[in-house]
C-alpha atoms as a printed R data frame, in Angstrom:
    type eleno elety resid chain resno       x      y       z
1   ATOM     1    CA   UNK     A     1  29.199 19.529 186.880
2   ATOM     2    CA   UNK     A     2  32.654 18.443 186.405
3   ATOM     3    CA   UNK     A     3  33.641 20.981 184.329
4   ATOM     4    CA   UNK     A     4  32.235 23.927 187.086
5   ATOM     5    CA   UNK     A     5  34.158 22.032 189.959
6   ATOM     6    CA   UNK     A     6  37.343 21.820 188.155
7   ATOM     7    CA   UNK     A     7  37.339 25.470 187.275
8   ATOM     8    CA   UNK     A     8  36.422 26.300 190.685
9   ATOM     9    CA   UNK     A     9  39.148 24.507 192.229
10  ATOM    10    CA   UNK     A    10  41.585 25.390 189.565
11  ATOM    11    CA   UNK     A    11  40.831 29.468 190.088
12  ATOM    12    CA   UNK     A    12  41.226 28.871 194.006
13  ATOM    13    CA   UNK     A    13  44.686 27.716 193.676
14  ATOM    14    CA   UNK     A    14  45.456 30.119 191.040
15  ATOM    15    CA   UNK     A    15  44.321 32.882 193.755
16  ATOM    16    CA   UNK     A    16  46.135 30.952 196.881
17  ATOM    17    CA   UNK     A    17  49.603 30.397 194.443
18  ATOM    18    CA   UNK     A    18  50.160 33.709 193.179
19  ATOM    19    CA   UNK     A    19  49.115 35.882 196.540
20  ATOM    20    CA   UNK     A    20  49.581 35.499 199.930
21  ATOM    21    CA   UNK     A    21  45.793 34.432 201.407
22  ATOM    22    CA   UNK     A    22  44.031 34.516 204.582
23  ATOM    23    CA   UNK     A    23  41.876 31.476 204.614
24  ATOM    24    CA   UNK     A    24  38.823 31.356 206.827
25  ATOM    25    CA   UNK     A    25  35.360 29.278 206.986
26  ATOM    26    CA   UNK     A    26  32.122 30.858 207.085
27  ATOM    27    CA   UNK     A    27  28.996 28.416 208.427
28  ATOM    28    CA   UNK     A    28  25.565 29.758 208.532
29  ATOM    29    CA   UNK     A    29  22.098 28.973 209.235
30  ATOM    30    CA   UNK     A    30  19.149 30.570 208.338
31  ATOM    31    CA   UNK     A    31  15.526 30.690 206.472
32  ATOM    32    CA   UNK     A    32  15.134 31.044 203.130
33  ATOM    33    CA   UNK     A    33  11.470 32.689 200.915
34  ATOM    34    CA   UNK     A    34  12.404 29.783 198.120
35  ATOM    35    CA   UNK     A    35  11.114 31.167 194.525
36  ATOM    36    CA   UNK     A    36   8.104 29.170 194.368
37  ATOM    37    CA   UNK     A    37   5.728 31.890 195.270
38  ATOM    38    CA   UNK     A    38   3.946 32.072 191.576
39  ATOM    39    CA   UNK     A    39   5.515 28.927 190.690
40  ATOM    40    CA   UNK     A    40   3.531 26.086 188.503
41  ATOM    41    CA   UNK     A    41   2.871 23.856 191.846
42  ATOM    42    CA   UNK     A    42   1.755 27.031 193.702
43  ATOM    43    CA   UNK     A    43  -0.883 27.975 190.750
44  ATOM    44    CA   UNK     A    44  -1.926 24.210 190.533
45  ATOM    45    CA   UNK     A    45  -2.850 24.321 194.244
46  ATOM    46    CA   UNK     A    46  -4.992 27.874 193.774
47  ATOM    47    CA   UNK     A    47  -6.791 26.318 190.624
48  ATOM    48    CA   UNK     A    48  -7.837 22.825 192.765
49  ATOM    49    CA   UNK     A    49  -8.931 24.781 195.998
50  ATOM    50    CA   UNK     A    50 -11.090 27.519 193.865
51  ATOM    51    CA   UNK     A    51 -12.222 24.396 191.543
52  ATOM    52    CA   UNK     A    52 -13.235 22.410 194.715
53  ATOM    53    CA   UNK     A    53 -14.555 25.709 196.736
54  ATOM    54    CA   UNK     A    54 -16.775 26.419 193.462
55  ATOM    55    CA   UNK     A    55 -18.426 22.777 193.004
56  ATOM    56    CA   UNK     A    56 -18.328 21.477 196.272
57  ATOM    57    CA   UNK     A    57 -19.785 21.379 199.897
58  ATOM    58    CA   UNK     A    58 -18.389 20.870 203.417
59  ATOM    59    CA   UNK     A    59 -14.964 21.822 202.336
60  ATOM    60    CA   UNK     A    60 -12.739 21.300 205.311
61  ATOM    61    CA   UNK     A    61  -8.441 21.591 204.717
62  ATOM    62    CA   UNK     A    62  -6.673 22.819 201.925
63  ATOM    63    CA   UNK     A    63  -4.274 22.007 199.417
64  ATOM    64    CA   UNK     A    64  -1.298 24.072 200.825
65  ATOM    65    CA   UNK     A    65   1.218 25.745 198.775
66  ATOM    66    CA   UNK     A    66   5.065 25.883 199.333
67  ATOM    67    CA   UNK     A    67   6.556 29.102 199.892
68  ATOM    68    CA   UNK     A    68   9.184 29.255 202.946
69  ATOM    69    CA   UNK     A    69  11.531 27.152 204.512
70  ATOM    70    CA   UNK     A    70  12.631 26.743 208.046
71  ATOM    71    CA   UNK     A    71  15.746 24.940 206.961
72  ATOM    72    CA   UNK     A    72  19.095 26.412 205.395
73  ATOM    73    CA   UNK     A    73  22.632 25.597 205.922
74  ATOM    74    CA   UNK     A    74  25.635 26.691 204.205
75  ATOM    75    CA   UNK     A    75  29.340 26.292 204.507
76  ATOM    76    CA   UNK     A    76  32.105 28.256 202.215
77  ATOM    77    CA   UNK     A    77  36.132 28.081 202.442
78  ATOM    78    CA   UNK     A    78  37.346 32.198 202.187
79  ATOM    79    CA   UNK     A    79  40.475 33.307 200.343
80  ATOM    80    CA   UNK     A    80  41.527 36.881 200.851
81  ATOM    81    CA   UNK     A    81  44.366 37.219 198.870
82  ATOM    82    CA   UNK     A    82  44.050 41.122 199.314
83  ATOM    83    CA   UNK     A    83  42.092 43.383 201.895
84  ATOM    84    CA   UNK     A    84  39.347 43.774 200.091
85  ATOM    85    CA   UNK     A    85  39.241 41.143 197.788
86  ATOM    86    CA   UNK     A    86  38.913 37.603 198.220
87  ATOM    87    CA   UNK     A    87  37.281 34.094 196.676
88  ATOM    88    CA   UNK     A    88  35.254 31.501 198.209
89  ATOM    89    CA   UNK     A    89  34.045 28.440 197.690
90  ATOM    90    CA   UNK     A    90  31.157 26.694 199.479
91  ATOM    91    CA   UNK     A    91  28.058 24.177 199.738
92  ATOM    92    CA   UNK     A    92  24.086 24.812 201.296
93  ATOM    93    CA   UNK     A    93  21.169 22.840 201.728
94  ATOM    94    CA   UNK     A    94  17.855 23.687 201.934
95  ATOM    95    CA   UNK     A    95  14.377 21.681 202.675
96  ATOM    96    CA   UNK     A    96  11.197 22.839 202.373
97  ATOM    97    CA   UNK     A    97   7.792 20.273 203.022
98  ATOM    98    CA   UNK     A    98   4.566 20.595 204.225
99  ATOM    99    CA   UNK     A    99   1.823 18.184 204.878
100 ATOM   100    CA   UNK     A   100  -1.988 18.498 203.810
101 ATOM   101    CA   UNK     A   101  -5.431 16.491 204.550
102 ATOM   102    CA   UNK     A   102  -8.713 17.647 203.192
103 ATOM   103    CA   UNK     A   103 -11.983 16.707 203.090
104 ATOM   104    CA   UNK     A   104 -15.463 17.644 200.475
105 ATOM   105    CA   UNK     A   105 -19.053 16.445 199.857
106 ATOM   106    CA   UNK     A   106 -19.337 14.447 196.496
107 ATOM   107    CA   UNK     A   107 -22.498 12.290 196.849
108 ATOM   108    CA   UNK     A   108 -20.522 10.882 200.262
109 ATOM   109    CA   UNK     A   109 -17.068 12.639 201.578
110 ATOM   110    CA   UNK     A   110 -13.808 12.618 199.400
111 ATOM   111    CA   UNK     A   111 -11.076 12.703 201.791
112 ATOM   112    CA   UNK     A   112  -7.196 13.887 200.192
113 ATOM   113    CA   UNK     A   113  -4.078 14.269 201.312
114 ATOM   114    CA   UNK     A   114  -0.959 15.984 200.184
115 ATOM   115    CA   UNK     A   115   2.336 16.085 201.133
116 ATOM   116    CA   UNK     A   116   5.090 17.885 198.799
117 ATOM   117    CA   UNK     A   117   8.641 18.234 199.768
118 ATOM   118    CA   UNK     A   118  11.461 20.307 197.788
119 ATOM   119    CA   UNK     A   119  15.183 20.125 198.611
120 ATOM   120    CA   UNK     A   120  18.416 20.645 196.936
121 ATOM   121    CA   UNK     A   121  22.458 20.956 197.723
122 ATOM   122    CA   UNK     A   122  24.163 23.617 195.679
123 ATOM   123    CA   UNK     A   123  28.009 24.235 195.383
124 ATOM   124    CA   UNK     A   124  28.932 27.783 194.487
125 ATOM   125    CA   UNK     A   125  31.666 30.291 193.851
126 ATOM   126    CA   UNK     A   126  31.437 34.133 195.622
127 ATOM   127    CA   UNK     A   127  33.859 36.677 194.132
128 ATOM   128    CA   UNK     A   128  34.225 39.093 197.225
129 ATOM   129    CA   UNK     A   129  34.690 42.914 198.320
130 ATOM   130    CA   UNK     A   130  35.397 43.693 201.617
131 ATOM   131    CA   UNK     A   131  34.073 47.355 202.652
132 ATOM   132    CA   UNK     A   132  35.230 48.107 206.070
133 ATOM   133    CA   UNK     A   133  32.642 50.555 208.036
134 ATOM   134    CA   UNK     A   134  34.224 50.725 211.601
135 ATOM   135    CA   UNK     A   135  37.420 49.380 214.054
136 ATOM   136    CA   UNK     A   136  35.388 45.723 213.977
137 ATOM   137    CA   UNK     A   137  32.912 45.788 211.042
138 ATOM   138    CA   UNK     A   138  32.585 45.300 207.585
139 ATOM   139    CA   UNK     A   139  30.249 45.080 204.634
140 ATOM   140    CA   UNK     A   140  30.860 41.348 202.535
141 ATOM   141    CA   UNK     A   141  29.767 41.861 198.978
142 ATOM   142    CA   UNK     A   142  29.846 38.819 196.854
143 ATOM   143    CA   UNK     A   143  28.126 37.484 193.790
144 ATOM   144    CA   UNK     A   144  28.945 33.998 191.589
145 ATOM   145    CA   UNK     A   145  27.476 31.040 189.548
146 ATOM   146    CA   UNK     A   146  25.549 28.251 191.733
147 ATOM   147    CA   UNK     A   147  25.170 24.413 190.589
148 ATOM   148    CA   UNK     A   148  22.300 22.903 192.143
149 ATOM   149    CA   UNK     A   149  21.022 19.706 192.946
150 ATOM   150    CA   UNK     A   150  17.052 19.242 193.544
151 ATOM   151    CA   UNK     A   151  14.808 16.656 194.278
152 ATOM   152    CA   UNK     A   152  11.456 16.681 194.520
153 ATOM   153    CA   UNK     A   153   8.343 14.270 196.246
154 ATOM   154    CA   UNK     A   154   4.667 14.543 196.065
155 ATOM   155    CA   UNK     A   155   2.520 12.307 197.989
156 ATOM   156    CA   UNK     A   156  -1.179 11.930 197.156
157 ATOM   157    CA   UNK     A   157  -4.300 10.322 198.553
158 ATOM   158    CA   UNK     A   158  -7.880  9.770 197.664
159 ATOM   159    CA   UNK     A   159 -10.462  7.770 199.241
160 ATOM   160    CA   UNK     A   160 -14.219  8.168 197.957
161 ATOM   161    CA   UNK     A   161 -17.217  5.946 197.561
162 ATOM   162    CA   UNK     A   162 -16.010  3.972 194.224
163 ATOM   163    CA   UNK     A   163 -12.109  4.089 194.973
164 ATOM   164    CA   UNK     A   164  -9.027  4.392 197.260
165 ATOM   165    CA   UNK     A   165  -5.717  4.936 196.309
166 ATOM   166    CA   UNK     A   166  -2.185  6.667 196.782
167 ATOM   167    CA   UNK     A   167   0.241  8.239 194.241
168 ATOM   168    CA   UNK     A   168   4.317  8.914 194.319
169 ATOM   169    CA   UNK     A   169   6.270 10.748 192.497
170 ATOM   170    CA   UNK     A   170   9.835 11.258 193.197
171 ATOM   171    CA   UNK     A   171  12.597 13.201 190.411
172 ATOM   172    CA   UNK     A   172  15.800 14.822 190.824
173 ATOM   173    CA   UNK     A   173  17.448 17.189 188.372
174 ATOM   174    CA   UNK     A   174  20.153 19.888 188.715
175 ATOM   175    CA   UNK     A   175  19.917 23.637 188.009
176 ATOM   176    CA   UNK     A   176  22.448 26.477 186.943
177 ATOM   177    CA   UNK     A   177  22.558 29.864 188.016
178 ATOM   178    CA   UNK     A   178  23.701 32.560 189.880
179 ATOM   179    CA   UNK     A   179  23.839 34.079 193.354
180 ATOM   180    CA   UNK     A   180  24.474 37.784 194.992
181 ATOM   181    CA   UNK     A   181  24.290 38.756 198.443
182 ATOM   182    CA   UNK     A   182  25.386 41.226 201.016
183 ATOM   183    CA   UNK     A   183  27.075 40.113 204.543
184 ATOM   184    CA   UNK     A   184  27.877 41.680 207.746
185 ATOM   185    CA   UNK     A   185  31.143 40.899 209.588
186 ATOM   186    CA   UNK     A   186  31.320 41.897 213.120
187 ATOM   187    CA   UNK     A   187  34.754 40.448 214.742
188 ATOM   188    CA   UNK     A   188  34.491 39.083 217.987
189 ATOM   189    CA   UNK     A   189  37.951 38.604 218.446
190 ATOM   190    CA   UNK     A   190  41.568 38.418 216.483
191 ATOM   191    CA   UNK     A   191  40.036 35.282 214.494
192 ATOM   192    CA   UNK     A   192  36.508 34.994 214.940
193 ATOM   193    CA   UNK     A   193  33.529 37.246 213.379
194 ATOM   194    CA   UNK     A   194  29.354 37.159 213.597
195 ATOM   195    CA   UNK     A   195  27.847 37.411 210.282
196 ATOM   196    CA   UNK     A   196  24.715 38.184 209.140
197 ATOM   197    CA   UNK     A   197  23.470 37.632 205.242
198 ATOM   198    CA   UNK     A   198  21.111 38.107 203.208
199 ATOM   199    CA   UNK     A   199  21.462 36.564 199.655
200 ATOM   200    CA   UNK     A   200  19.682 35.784 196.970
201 ATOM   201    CA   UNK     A   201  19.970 32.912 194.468
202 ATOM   202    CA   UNK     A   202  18.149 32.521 190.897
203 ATOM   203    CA   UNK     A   203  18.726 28.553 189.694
204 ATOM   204    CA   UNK     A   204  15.675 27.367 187.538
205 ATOM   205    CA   UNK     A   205  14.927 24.056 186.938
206 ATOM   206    CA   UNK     A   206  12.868 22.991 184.239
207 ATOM   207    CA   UNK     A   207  11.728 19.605 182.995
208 ATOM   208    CA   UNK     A   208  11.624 17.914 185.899
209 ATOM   209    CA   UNK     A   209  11.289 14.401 185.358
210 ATOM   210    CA   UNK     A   210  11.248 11.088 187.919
211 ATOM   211    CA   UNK     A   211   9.334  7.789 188.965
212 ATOM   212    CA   UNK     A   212   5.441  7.637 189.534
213 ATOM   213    CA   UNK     A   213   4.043  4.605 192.044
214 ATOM   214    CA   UNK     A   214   0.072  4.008 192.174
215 ATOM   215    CA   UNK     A   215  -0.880  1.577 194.733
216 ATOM   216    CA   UNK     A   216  -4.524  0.908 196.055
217 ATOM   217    CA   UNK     A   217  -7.884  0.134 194.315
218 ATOM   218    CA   UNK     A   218  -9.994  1.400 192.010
219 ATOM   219    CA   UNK     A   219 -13.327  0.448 191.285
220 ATOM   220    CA   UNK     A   220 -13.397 -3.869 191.424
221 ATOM   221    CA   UNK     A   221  -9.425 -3.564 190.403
222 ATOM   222    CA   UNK     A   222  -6.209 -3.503 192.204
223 ATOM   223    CA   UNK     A   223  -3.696 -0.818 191.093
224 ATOM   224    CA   UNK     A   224  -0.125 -1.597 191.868
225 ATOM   225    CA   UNK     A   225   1.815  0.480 188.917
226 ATOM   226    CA   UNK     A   226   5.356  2.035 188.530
227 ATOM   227    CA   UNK     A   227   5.910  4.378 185.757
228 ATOM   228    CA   UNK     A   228   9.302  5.721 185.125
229 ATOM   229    CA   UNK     A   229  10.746  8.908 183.204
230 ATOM   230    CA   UNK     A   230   7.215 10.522 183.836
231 ATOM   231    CA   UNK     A   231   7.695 14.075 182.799
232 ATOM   232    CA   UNK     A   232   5.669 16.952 185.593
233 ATOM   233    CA   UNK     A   233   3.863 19.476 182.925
234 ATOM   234    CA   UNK     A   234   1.628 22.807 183.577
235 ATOM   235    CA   UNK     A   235  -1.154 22.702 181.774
236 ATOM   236    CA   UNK     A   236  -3.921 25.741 181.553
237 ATOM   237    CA   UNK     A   237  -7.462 25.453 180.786
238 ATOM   238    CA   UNK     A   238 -10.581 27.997 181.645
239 ATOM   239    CA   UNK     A   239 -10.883 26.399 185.057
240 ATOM   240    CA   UNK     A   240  -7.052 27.439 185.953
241 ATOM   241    CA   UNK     A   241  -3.781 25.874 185.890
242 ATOM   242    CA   UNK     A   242  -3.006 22.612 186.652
243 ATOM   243    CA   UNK     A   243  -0.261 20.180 187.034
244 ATOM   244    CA   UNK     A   244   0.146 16.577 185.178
245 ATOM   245    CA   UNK     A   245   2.307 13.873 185.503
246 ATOM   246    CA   UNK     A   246   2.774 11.940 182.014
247 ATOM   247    CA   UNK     A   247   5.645 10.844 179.774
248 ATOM   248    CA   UNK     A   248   4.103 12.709 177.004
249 ATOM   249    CA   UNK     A   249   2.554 15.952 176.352
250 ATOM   250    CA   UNK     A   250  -1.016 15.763 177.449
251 ATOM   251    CA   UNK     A   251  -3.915 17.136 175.289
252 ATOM   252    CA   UNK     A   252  -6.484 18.590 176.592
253 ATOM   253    CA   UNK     A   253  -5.608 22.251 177.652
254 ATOM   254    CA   UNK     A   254  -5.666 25.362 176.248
255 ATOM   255    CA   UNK     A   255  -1.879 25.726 176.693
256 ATOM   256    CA   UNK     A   256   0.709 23.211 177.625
257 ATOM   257    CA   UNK     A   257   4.462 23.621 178.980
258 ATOM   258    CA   UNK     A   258   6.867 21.328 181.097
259 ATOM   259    CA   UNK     A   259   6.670 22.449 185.068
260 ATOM   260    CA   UNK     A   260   9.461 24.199 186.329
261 ATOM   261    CA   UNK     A   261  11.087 24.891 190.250
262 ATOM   262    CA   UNK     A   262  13.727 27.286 191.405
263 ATOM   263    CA   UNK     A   263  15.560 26.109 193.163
264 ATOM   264    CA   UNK     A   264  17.028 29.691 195.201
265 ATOM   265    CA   UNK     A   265  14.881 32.854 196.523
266 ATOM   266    CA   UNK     A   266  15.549 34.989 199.304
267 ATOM   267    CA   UNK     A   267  17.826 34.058 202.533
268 ATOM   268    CA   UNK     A   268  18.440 35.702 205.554
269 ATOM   269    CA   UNK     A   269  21.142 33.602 207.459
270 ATOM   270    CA   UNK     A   270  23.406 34.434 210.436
271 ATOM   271    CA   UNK     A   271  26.651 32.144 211.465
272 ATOM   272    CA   UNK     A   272  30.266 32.110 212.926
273 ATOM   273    CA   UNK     A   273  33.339 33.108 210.186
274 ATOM   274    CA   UNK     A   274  36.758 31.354 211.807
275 ATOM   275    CA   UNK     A   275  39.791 32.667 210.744
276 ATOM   276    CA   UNK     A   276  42.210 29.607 210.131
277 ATOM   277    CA   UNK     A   277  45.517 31.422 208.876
């Protein structure tokens, strides 16, 4: 992380030393598709609601899968050291969560709950190209590497005839990749534009490791546990895919492999650009 920062900043004052810049800041919000949709917890939640659907009665919920989130901000410092050419450097954040309760028939009703939540702050670096296509309009073209922070929760519940209990597990991690996007820069006046975006952003993160909390009761015992650097795996059997939270590889499946997030996907954002000199 150090090492990306320090080039970053080192390249920006390169750039601002050696040409005269224009330096403006670009803030956007938006909603972002993050790349989950195929993703190990996404396949976990179609194996346990077919599972449950195929052995069970009186289903009532689901087990919801993440795919979209209503939250994206994103803030980047602009140096145009010639008309059409420029470097940036900027921050986002993005949230996604979603809460779940349902409900089967297993000799007397197992109720669940779920609720997952995703996040992560990236930094980044756009190299730019500036296409003008009118008097007050122009096409932003920019692409550059992303560092990325996630952190990831999952909440769990059961209560059922012979136990009742909740688990936690909480990890963060960071993730390396890349970004590309295309912007539209409609100047409302000498220093001020509208801009629309649409990026997208490819940063995988794999072994995703983090702190697992039982609390509650389980047959005639108490649980009250903590386990740390508990490892989140993908395994696949014939019944589908599920996920697994140990500190070693579990046995068991037909296929094994440590679960995995990206931490980017599609955005569409739209925000203020303010020329400052």
């Amino acid at each position: 992380m150090k090492k990306f920062v320090g080039v970053a900043v080192l390249l920006l004052f390169v750039v601002v030393a050696a040409y005269p810049s224009q330096l403006s800041f670009k803030v956007s919000y938006g909603v972002s598709m993050i790349g989950l949709n195929g993703s190990d917890y996404n396949k976990s939640a179609d194996s346990f609601m077919k599972y449950v659907n195929d052995n069970y009665s009186d289903v009532v919920g689901d087990m919801g899968k993440l795919s979209f989130t209503p939250v994206f901000f994103q803030g980047e410092m602009i140096f145009s050291f010639r008309p059409s050419l420029g470097v940036g450097f900027g921050a986002s954040y993005f949230s996604a969560s979603r809460s779940d309760a349902m409900s089967y028939m297993a000799l007397v009703t197992d109720e669940l709950t779920y609720e997952p939540k995703l996040s992560a702050f990236s930094i980044f670096m756009n190299f730019h190209y500036f296409l003008p296509i009118g008097s007050r309009m122009k096409l932003d073209i920019y692409a550059g590497p992303v560092l990325a922070f996630g952190s990831f929760s999952y909440g769990y519940s059961d209560a059922w005839l012979l136990w009742d209990y909740s688990d936690t597990f909480k990890a963060k991690g960071t993730a390396f990749g890349f970004q590309t996007g295309l912007g539209f820069d409609i100047q409302l006046a000498s220093k001020i534009s509208l801009v629309f975006d649409i990026l997208y952003r490819l940063a995988p993160w794999g072994n995703v490791q983090g702190t697992l909390t039982e609390k509650g009761w389980i047959l005639l015992w108490d649980v009250d546990d903590v386990w740390e650097d508990i490892t989140l795996w993908s395994g696949h059997d014939s019944d589908g895919d599920w996920l697994v939270f140990s500190d070693t590889q579990p046995t068991g499946y037909d296929t094994v492999k440590k679960a995995k997030f990206d931490l980017g996907g599609l955005t569409a954002t739209f925000g203020i650009k303010i020329g400052l000199f």
